[in-house]
One Martini backbone bead per residue (centre of mass of N, CA, C, O) as a GRO file, in nm:
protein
  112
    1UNK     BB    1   3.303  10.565 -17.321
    2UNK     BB    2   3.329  10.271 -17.277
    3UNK     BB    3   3.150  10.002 -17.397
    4UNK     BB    4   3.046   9.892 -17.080
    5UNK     BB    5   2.953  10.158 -16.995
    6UNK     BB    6   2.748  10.206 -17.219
    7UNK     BB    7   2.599  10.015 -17.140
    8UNK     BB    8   2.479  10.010 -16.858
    9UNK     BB    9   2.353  10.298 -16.944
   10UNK     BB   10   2.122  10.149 -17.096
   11UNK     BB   11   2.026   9.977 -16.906
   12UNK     BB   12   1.944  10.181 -16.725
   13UNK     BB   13   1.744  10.335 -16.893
   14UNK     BB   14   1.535  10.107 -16.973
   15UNK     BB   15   1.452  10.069 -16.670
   16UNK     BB   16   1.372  10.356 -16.612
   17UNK     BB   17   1.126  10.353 -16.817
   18UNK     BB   18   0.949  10.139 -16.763
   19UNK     BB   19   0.922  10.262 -16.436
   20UNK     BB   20   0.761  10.507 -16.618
   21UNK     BB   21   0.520  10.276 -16.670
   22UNK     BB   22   0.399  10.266 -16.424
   23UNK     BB   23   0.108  10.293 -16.279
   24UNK     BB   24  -0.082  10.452 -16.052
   25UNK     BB   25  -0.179  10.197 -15.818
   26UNK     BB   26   0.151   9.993 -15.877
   27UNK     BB   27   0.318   9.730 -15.913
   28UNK     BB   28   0.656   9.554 -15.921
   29UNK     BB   29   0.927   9.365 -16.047
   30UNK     BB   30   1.249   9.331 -16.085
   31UNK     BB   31   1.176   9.006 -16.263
   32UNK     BB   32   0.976   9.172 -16.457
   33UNK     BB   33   1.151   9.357 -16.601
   34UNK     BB   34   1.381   9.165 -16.710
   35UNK     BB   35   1.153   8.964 -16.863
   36UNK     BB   36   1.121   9.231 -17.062
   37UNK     BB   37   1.407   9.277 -17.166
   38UNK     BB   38   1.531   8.998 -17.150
   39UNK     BB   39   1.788   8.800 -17.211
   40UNK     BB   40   2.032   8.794 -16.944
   41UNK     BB   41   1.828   8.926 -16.742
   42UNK     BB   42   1.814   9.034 -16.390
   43UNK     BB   43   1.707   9.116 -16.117
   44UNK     BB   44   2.001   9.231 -15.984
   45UNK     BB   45   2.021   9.411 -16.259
   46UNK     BB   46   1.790   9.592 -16.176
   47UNK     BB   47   1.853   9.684 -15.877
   48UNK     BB   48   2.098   9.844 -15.986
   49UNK     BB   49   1.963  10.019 -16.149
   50UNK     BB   50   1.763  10.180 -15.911
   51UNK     BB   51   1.977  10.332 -15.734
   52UNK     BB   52   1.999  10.594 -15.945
   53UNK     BB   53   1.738  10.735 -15.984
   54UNK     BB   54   1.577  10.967 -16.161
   55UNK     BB   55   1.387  11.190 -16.175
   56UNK     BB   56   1.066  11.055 -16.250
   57UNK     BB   57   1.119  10.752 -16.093
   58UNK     BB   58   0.903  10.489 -15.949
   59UNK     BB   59   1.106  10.326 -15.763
   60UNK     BB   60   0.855  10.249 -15.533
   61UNK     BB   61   0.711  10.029 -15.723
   62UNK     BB   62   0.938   9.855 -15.690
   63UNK     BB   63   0.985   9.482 -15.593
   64UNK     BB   64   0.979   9.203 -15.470
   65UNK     BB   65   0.826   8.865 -15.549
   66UNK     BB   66   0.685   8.957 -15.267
   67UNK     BB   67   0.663   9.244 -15.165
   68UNK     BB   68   0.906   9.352 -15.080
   69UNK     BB   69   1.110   9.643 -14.950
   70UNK     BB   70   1.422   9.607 -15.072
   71UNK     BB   71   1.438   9.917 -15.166
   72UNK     BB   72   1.489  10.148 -14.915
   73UNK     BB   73   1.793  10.179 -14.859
   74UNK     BB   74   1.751  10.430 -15.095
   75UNK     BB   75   1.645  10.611 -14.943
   76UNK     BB   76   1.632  10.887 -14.784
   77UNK     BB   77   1.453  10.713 -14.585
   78UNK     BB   78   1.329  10.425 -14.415
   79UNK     BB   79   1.021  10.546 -14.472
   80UNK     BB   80   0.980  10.665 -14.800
   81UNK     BB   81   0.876  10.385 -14.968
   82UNK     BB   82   0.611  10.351 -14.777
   83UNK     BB   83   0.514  10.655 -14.783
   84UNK     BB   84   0.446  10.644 -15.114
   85UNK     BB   85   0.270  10.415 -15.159
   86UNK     BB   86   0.053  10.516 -14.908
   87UNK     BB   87  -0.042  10.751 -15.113
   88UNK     BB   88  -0.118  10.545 -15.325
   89UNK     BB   89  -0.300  10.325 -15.153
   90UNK     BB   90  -0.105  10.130 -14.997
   91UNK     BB   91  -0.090   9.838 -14.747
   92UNK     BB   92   0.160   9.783 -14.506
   93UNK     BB   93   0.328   9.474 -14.373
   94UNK     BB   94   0.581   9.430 -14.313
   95UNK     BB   95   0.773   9.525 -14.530
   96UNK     BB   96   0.475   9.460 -14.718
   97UNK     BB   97   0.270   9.417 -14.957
   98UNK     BB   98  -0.072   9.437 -14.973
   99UNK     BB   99  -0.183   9.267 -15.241
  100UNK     BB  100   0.003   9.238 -15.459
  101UNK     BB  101  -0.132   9.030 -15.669
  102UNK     BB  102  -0.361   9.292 -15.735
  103UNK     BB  103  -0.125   9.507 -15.854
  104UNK     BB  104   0.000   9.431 -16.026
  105UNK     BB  105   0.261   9.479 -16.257
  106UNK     BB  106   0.315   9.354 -16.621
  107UNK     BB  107   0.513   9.408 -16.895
  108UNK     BB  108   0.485   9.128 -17.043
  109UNK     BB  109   0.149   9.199 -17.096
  110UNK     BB  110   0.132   9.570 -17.055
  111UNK     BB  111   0.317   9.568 -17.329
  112UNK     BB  112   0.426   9.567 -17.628
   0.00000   0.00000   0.00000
């Protein structure tokens, strides 16, 4: 593998690692990865590696910095990322989490 392959790689399963330590029944946002993960990491960059998580990463916990589903058309259906939300006790409206800033987790306050 290409060492630009391999870092792409490490970069994405770090990506991974963080969104599966999301509490159930707390979201983040795409900007508060990346501010986790370190300089010169952005949003764009944390979305894109979430674009293909393996099993039993809680990629629908990932939302934008305003709580809109912008990752939704990455799920098996168009109302999957709501519907697993929605399961966990978020109430949804027009594609935005309500009461975001209330369940917010930010990893760069609540991770070592």
């Amino acid at each position: 593998m290409p060492s630009s392959e391999k870092r792409a790689h490490n970069f994405a399963h770090d990506v991974h690692e963080v969104a599966k330590l999301i509490p159930k029944g707390r979201v983040t946002s795409y900007g508060a990865i990346a501010k986790y993960l370190g300089k010169g990491v952005t949003a764009r960059m944390v979305g894109w590696a979430m674009h293909n998580c393996p099993k039993g990463v809680p990629a629908h916990r990932v939302v934008n910095s305003k709580g809109i589903l912008t990752g939704k058309s990455h799920f098996s259906g168009p109302n999957t990322m709501q519907s697993l939300l929605e399961k966990e006790g978020h109430l949804i409206s027009g594609d935005r989490i309500v009461n975001f800033a209330d369940i917010f987790w930010d990893p760069a306050t609540e991770l070592p």
